[in-house]
Every structure is written in C-alpha cells, then in structure tokens.
N, C-alpha and C positions, 0 to 999 in steps of 0.2 A: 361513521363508516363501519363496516361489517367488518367481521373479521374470521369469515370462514370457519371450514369447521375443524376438528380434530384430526389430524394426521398420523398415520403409519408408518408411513415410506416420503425417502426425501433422496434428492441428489446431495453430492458433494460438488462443490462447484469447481476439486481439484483432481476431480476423478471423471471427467467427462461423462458419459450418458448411465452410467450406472446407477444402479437404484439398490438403496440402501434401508434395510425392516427398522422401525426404530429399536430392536433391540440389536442392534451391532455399531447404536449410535451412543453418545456419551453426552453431559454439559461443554465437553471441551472440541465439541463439531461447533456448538454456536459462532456464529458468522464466518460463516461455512459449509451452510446449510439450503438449498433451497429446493423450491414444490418442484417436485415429479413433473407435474405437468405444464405450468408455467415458469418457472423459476423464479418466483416472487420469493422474496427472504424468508425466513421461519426459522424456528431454535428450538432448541427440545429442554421438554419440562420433565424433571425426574421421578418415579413414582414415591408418592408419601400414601398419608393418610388423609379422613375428612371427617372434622367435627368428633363431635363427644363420642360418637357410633366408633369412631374408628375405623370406618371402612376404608382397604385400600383405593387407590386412585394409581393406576398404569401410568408408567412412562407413554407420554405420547410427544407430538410433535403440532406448532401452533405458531402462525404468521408473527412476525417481527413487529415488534412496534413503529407503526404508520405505514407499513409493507401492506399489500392488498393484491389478490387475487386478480388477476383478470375474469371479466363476467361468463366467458364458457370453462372455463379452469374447472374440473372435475372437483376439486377442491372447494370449489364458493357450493352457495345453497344452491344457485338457480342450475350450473352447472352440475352438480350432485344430482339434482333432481330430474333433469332431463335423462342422465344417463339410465337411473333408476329406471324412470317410464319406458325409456328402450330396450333396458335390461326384461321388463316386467310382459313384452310380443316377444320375448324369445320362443315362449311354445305354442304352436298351432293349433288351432282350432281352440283357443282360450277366449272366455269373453272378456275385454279389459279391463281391470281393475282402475283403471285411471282412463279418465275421458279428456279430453281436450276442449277448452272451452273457447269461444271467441275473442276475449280479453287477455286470451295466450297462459291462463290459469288451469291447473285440472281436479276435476271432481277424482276425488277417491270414493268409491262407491263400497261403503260399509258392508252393503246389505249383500254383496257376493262374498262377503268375507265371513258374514253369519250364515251364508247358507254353505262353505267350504268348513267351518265349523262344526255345525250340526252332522254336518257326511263322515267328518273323520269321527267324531265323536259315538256315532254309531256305529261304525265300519267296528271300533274295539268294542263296545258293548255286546256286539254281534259276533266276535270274533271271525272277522275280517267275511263274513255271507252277507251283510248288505246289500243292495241293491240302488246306490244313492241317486240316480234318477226318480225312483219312486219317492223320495224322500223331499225334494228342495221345496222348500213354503212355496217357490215361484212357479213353478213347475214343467219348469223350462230347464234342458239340459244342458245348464253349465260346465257340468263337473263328468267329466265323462274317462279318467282316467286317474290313477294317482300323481300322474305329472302332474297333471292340470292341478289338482287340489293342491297338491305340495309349490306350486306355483304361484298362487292365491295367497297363502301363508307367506311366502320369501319376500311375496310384492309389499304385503302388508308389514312384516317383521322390517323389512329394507326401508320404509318409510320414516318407522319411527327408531332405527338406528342414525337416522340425519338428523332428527331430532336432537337425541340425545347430547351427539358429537357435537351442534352448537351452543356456542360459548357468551353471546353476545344477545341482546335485546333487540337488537336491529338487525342482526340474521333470523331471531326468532319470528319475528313482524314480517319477513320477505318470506320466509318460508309459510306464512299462514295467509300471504298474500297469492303465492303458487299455486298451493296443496290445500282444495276446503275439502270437507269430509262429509259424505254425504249419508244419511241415515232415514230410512226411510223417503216419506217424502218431501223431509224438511234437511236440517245442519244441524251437526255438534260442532261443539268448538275443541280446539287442540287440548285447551284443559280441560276437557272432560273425557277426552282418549289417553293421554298421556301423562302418567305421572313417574317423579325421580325419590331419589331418597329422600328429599324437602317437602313431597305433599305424601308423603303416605297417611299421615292423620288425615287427609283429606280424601281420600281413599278408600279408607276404612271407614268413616262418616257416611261416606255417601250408600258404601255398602252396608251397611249397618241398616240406612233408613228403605234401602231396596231401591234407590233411585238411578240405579244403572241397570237396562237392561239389554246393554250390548256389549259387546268385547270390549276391555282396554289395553294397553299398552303401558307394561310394566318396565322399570328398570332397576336390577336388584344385580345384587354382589353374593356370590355365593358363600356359606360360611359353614366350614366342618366337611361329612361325608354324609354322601347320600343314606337314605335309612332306608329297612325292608319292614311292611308290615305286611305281612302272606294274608290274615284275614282280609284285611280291604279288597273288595271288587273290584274298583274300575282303576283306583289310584295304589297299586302295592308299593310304587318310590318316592319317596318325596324329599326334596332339598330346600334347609332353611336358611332364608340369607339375613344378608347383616338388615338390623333394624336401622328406626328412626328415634330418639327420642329427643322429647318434645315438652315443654311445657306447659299448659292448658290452665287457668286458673288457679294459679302458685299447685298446682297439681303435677308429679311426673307420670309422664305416661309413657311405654315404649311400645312402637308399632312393628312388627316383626311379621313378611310376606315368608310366604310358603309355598315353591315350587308345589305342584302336584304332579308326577309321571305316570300315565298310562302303560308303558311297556321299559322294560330294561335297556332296551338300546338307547334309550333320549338321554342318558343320567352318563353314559362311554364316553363323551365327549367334554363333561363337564369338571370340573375340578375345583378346590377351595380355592377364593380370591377373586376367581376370572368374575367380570362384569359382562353380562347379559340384555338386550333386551324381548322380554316376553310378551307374543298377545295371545289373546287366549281372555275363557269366561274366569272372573275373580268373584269371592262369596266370602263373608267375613265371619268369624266363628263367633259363639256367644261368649261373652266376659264372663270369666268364672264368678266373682262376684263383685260391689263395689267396691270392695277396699284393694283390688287388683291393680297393677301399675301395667298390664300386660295386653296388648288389644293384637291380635292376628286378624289375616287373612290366605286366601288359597287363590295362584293362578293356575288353570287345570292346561295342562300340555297333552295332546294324542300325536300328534305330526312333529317330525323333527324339526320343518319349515317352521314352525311358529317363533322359532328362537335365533337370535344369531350372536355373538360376542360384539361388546362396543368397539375393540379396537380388533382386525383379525391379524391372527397367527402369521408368521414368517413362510 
C-alpha cells in the first residue's frame, strides 16, 4: 500500500476546518492530526539530520501507520499529479508539457523543456536581446513570452518536487506508471532524470563519461552563503550544498553539487539548510588528481522557475 507523499499542512481534528503549516505543528499534535484534504490520519516527523553528510531533513508531515489516502486526495501521487497537469494549462497559449495518453498516463515531453532551456539560457548570455523564436531546434514558436518559459520550468521543477516528496517504492512504481518522460523520439527513465543525495556518485559518473545530454533533476540542500565571483561571465553566484559521501572500493569519495546562478535575484530567496529541487544542465569538474577524495558537479540555473523548495514556506 502507498503511502503518499510528504506533507506541509494538516488539520486538527479539534479545530474544525482550519489548516495548520507544519511549522505551528509539534510531535505532541500526533493523533490529532489529519490531511487537509481527505482527513486520512498522518503525524509529524521532527526535523533531524541524514547519514554521515549530515544533511538537514525538515520537519514535515506523513500518513499514519496503515492510514491511506483516498485515490483523488491532492496528497496521494495520482491525485498530486493531476493537479500538477492542471496547474501546468494555467497559461494560455502554452504548448503542454504533459500530454494525456489513452491508458489515462501522461507523456512529459522533455524536449519543450530543452528548448525552454536553451531560450532562457540565451536571453542571459544576450543580456536579455534575444530573439527566442529564432532560436528553438523545433522551430516552432513555443515560447513566446516569459510566462510561457517560466511556465515550462515550474511544470517541469513541480514534477520532480512529487518525486522527491515520496517516500515509499510503491508510490515510486505508480508515479513512473503516470508520468513517462519523453526525449526525443524515444524514453528515459525517472533514474536517469532524477537524482537525491543517495545517487550523486551516480551523477557525477555518468557526467564524467558525457552520457547525459539533457537536463536532470537535482535534489540538494543548501550549505553556507552564496559566493561572488565578479570574473565569471555567465555564472558570477553560485551555492554549494551539502555532499554525499560514499564508499567506492574501500575508497572514500565525497560528491559535492554546485548550484550555478546566472543573475543575483535566483540566490534572494535561498538560504542555508533549505532543500531544493533543481532542473537545469549539470557538468562535472575535473578531479584535481588521483589521490583526491573530492568529485564535484555544477547545475546551471537562468530562470527562477527551475527551482522550487521540497517542502513550501507557511
């Protein structure tokens, strides 16, 4: 049985219809607690830490033992995901990001996501004179506003925030039974878009050998304060988050992701701690040498859509 994803907000069950952020919630709300939207039980788990990294982990909120979601509950996957898709026609004259299939599945279609890529990507390089009709591989005019492109980005960033949020193998399997991804004229698989602080070696491998070349979907913690480097062109901010380390052939290795920021405003909303998830191009730096225990990488951000928090604010 699934067990839904990660929660923010909950009722009290002694407060009638009020809804409550999980931070004004405690351990001592447990059973006492139910979904916003169904009122299926749930309890809140308190923020700690995860693994050797240390990286924080937020106070969130998460179905009760043998409690279960009803199947359109905004809270299950299948339910998340519709809204998403409906969230994702809000702006007009958009071409879909998600297609509806016959077997009630929907294509996410990569390849507007790499030609919404390329536009913002240019639009900074160009300082903001592009032209991005002239631009798309397709050459068809998807992108015909910055809604529209910051659009693309939230649809895409919003998919792989449900990701993240579940917790279970068997929401994993229904959500990659939903949501296939479509690239080109073929499929990738969710692990080849999606990676957490558990495959970043796997990540950095793959970038290593150049065997990615499309966006993926990062999930990183941030760690410290953003940096300025004035020389750099396209990226002067960049934010380092917490690593992975990892063991490799009685070897330590630590894999440590690297926001990259095109403009000062993407970096105003971010702070140490908060968890993220990012899509955007990733490129792996060279090992300084072998005796190194240190492997990086870079995800590059231009739009503010690319990114959203795992759990959001009150």
């Amino acid at each position: 049985m699934g067990k839904g994803i990660k929660m923010e907000f909950a009722k009290k069950k002694d407060s009638g219809d009020a809804v409550f952020h999980v931070s004004k919630l405690q351990k001592s709300d447990n059973e006492n607690l139910g979904c916003r939207y169904c009122g299926a039980d749930i309890q809140y788990v308190s923020a700690h830490t995860r693994g050797a990294s240390k990286t924080p982990v937020s106070a969130h909120l998460k179905l009760w033992q043998d409690a279960e979601h009803r199947n359109s509950c905004g809270y299950s996957v299948k339910g998340a995901v519709e809204f998403l898709v409906a969230d994702s026609k809000s702006v007009e004259n958009t071409n879909p990001i998600f297609v509806l299939q016959n077997d009630g599945s929907y294509l996410f279609r990569m390849n507007i996501l790499i030609d919404a890529q390329k536009v913002a990507q240019n639009i900074t390089e160009s300082g903001g004179r592009f032209e991005s009709s002239e631009h798309l591989s397709t050459r068809r005019n998807y992108i015909r506003s910055e809604e529209q492109l910051a659009s693309y980005f939230r649809s895409a960033a919003g998919i792989v925030k449900l990701r993240s949020l579940i917790q279970e193998s068997s929401d994993v399997e229904e959500l990659k039974r939903l949501v296939k991804i479509q690239y080109k004229n073929g499929f990738i698989s969710w692990n080849d878009f999606y990676y957490d602080d558990t495959r970043y070696h796997i990540l950095f491998n793959r970038l290593a050998k150049g065997n990615l070349p499309h966006p993926v979907a990062v999930s990183v913690t941030l760690k410290g304060t953003v940096g300025l480097n004035k020389e750099a062109r396209y990226f002067p901010w960049s934010f380092q988050c917490y690593s992975q380390i990892n063991e490799e052939n009685k070897k330590r290795r630590v894999y440590i992701p690297r926001l990259q920021l095109a403009k000062e405003s993407l970096h105003r909303s971010m702070s140490d701690g908060e968890t993220f998830l990012i899509v955007g191009d990733a490129w792996s730096n060279k090992v300084k040498d072998d005796f190194s225990i240190f492997r990086s990488f870079n995800i590059s951000v231009y739009n503010k859509s690319q990114f959203k928090k795992e759990l959001d604010a009150e």
